[in-house]
N, C-alpha and C positions, 0 to 999 in steps of 0.2 A: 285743320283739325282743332279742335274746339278743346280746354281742358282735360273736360270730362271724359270725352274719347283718350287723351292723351295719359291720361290715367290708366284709365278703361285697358288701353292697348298694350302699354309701353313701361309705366311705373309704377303698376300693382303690385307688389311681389307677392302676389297672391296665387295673381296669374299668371304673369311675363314667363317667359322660357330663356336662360340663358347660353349662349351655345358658345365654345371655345371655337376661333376661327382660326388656321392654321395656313400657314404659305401656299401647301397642296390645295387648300382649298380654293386660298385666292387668287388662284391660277384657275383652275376651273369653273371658276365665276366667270372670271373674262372670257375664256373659250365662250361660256355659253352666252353671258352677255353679248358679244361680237355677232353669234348665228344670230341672238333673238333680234335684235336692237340694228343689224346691217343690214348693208341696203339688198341683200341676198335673198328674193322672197322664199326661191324655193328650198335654203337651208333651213329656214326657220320653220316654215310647212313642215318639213322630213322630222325636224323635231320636235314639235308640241303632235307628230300624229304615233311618233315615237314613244312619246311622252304623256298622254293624255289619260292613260289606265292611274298614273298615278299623283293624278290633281283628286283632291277633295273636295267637292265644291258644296256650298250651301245654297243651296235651288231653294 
């Protein structure tokens, strides 16, 4: 990532979003990290088909 992106994305306080991250939470990071990221295909299948109404995407 280039500055300008690094700005862009991360150090604008224009536009960044800051979010308080909390224990409950980084535990269920793991959870999901482990389905997406292991070597389990078909857990991660069941959840991005789970999951996929609420991805925003830019097409």
């Amino acid at each position: 990532m280039n500055a300008e992106q690094l700005w862009d994305t991360t150090l604008n306080p224009a536009t960044r979003t800051l979010k308080r991250v909390t224990l409950e939470d980084a535990e269920e990071a793991d959870l999901v990290f482990d389905e997406l990221m292991g070597s389990e295909v078909e857990g991660r299948k069941k959840w991005i088909m789970a999951n996929a109404d609420k991805a925003s995407l830019d097409i």
